[in-house]
C-alpha positions in Angstrom: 0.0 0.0 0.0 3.1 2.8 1.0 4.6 1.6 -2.2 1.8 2.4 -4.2 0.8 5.8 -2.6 4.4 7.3 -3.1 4.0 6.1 -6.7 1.1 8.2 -6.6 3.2 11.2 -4.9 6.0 12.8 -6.8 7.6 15.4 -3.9 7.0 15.6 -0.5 8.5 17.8 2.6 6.1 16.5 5.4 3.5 14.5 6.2 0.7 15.9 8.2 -1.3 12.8 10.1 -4.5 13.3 11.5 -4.7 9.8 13.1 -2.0 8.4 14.8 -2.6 4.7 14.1 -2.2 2.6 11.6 -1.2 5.6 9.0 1.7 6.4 11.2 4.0 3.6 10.6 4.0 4.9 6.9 4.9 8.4 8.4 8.0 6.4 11.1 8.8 4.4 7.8 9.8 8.0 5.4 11.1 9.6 8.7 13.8 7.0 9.0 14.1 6.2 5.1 14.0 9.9 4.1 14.4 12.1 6.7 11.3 13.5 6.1 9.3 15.1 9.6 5.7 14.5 10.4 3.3 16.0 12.8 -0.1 14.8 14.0 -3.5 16.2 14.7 -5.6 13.8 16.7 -9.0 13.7 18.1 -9.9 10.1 19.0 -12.0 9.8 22.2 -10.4 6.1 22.4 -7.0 7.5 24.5 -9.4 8.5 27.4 -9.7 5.8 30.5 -11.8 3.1 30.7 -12.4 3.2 26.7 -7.8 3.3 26.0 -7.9 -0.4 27.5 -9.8 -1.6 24.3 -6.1 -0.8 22.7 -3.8 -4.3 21.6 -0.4 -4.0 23.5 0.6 -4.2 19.8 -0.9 -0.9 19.0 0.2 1.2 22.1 3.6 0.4 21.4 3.6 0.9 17.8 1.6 4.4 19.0 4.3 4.7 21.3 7.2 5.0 18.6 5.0 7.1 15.8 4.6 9.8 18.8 8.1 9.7 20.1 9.6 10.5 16.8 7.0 12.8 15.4 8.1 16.6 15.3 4.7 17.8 17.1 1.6 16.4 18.5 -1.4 18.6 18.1 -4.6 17.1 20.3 -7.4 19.1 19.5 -7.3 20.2 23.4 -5.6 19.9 26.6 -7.4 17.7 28.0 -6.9 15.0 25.7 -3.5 15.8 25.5 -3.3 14.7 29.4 -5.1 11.5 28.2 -2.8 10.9 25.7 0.0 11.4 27.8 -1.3 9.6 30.7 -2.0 6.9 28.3 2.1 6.7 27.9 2.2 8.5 24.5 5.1 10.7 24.8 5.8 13.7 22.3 6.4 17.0 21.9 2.5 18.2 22.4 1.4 21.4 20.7 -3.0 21.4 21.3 -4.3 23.4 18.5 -8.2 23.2 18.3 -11.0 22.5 15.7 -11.9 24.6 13.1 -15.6 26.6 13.7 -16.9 28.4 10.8 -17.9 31.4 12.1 -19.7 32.6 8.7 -22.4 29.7 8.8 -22.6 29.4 13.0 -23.6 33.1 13.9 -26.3 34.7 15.1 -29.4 35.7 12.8 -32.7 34.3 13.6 -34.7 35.6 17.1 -35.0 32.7 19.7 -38.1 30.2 19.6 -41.4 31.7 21.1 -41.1 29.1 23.7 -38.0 28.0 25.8 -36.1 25.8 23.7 -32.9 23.4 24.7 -30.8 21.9 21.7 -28.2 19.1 21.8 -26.3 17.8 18.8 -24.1 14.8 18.7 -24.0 11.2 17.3 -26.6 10.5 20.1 -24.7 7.4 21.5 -25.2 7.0 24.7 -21.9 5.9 26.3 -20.4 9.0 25.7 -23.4 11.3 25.7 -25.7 10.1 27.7 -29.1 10.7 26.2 -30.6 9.2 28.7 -29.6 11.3 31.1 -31.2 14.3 29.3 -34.0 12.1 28.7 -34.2 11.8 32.6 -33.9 15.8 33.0 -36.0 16.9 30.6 -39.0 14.9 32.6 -37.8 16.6 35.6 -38.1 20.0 34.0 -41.2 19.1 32.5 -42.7 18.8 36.5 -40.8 21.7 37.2 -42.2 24.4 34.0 -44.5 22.5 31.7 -44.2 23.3 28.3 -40.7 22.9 26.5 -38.9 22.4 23.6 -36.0 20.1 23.6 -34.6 18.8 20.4 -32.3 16.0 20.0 -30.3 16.4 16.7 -27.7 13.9 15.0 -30.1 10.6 14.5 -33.2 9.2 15.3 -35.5 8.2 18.6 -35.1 4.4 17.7 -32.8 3.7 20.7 -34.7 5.9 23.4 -38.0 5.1 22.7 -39.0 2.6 25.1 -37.3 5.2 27.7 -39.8 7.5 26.2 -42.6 5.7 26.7 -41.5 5.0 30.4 -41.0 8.7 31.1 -44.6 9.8 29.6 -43.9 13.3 28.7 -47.2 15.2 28.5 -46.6 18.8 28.2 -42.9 18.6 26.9 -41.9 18.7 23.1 -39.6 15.9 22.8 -38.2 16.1 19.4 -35.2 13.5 17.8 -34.0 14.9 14.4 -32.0 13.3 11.8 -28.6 14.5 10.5 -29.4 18.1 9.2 -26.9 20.2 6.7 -24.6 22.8 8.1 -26.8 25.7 7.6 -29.7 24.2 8.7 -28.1 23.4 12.0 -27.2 27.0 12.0 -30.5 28.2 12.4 -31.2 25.4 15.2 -28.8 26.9 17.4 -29.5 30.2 16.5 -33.3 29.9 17.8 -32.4 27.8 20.6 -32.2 29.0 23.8 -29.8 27.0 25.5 -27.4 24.1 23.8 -26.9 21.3 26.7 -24.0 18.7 26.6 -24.1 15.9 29.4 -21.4 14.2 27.7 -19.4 11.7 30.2 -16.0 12.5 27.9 -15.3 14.5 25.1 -12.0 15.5 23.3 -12.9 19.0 21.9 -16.7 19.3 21.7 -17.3 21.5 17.9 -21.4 22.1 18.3 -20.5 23.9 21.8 -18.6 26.6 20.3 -20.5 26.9 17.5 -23.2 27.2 19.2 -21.6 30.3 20.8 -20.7 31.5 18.0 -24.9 31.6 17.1 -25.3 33.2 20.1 -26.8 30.6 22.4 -25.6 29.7 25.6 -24.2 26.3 26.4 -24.5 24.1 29.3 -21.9 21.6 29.8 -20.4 18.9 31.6 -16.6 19.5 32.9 -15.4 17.8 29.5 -13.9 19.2 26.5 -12.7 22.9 25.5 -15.2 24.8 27.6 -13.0 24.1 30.4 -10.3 25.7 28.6 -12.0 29.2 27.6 -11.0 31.9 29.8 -14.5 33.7 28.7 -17.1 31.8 31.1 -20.3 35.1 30.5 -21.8 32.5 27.9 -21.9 29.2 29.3 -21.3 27.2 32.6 -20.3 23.9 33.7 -21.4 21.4 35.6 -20.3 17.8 36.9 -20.5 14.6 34.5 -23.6 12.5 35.3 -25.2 14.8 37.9 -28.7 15.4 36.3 -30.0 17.5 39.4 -27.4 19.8 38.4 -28.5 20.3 35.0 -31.9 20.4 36.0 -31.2 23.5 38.4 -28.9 25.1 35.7 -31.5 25.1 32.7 -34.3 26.4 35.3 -31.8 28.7 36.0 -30.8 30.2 33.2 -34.8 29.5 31.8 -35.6 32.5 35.0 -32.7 34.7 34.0 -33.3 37.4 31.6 -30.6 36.6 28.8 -28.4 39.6 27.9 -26.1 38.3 25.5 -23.9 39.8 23.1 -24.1 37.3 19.9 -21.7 40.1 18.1 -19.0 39.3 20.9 -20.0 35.6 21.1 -19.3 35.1 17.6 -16.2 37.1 18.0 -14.5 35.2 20.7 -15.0 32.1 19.0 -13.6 33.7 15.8 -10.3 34.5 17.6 -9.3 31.0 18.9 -11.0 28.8 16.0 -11.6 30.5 12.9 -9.8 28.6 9.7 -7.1 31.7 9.4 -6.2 31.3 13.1 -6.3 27.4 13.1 -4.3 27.7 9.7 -1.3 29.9 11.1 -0.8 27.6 13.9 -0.3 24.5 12.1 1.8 26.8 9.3 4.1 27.7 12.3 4.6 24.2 12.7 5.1 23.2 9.2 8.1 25.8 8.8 9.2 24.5 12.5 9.0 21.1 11.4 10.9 21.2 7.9 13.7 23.0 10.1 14.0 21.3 12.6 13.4 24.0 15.1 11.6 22.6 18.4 
């Protein structure tokens, strides 16, 4: 397979991985053949504990090597950076974030009549815990009655019998099916609040796009949230602790919203537009091909 994509190649400087395993043995094999650097992005929820002890003993040590000899490791945040390193990967670790487009997630629609809650993800419940929201949002239905909360990312088929067993009356439960970009958009921008009860997450892209629409975000004490110096326009709260997010939506459903979407979509511009996340990993590029740590 490496013989037939450098057929396919004629010059190369540096190979940019954004997975660590299997590709880079290919990027170990030209480093030692050809003296040519590498540098990896990674995302992969799989280096956080308990889910890193699915990994073969083959595969950590093989992940072990690619990492060492890379000339930068970019997690998409600090956190699983930690993981990673916890996890025995040593490198030299440069976090750099996701990309948010800023021009599609910002704020143009007026919010939803009545109080709305929005969460986005692949809707699996190990790491997101849908049910946990599902638990919630019939807790909030006895505590205000009529609400909107939409699930989007897939479909009800795998809650439904938790449904049934809740028996929301007055609440609008709503699951909704991958949507495009722009269409998202205009989710988030009419929501009123954007909850994630995730129980791990590496970087978490719908919560600051979702600031960056101008709707505040409620989140567990996982991914980049933790990392944002600007806490006005969202909070966090403990994994699995559904009273808390029952008391923070009521919350923030009782307090009269002030936001400023125009700064909002401003802060997130600064630390994850394309032109910022493309002059990091340029710096490292020209760092990289020059060997300059």
């Amino acid at each position: 397979m490496y013989k037939r994509l450098l057929k396919m190649i004629e010059r190369f400087d540096l190979i940019h991985l954004n997975v660590i395993f299997p590709f880079g043995l290919f990027a170990l094999q030209q480093k030692a053949l050809r003296k040519i650097p590498y540098i990896i992005s990674e995302h992969w929820t799989g280096y956080f504990s308990p889910q890193n002890q699915k990994i073969s003993f083959l595969q950590k040590v093989l992940s072990k090597k690619i990492t060492q000899n890379a000339a930068f490791v970019c997690p998409v945040s600090g956190a699983l950076k930690i993981a990673m390193q916890a996890f025995g990967l040593k490198g030299n670790y440069k976090p750099i974030g996701n990309v948010i487009d800023t021009t599609t997630f910002f704020q143009k629609h007026e919010k939803e009549s009545q109080f709305t809650i929005i969460h986005i993800s692949s809707l699996n419940d190990t790491q997101k815990n849908i049910s946990g929201m599902l638990n919630t949002a019939k807790k909030l239905e006895n505590s205000i009655g009529n609400f909107t909360w939409k699930f989007i990312g897939g479909l009800s088929r795998d809650y439904d019998q938790l449904i049934g067993k809740l028996k929301f009356h007055t609440a609008d439960i709503q699951f909704i099916d991958h949507v495009p970009q722009k269409e998202l958009s205009t989710h988030l921008q009419k929501a009123h609040v954007c909850v994630s009860f995730s129980n791990y997450e590496t970087f978490g892209v719908t919560l600051a796009e979702a600031i960056a629409s101008g709707t505040y975000v409620i989140s567990t004490s996982t991914g980049i949230l933790n990392e944002i110096s600007k806490k006005a326009y969202f909070s966090i709260i403990p994994v699995k602790d559904e009273n808390a997010l029952l008391n923070e939506i009521v919350h923030q459903k009782n307090k009269a919203q002030r936001l400023d979407s125009n700064e909002m979509n401003s802060s997130i511009k600064e630390m994850f537009s394309p032109q910022v996340i493309v002059e990091k990993f340029s710096s490292l590029y020209y760092k990289s091909i020059q060997n300059i740590p």
